[in-house]
Residue, then its C-alpha position, 0 to 999 in steps of 0.5 A: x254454460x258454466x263460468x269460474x263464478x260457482x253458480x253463474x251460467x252465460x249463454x249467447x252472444x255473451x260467449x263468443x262469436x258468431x253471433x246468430x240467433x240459433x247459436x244463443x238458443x242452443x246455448x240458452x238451452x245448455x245454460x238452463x240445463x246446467x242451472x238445473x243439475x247444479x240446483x240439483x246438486x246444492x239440494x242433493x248435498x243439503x239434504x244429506x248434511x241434514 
């Protein structure tokens, strides 16, 4: 999940109750894909600056 920190993702019980195993895994998930499309994005933008 994405933060108010530009590039800083948080996931399981960092975010909020409950907290369950299963919970921190989907939000683990989500996280990860949320790093890789923010990545992707940093790369897209600096290729085109190029």
């Amino acid at each position: 999940m994405r933060t108010n920190i530009e590039g800083c993702f948080a996931a399981g019980d960092i975010v909020g109750a409950p907290y369950q195993y299963i919970k921190a895994a989907g939000e683990g998930n989500i996280a990860a894909l949320s790093a890789v499309t923010y990545l992707d994005k940093i790369k897209k933008n600096s290729k085109e600056e190029k």
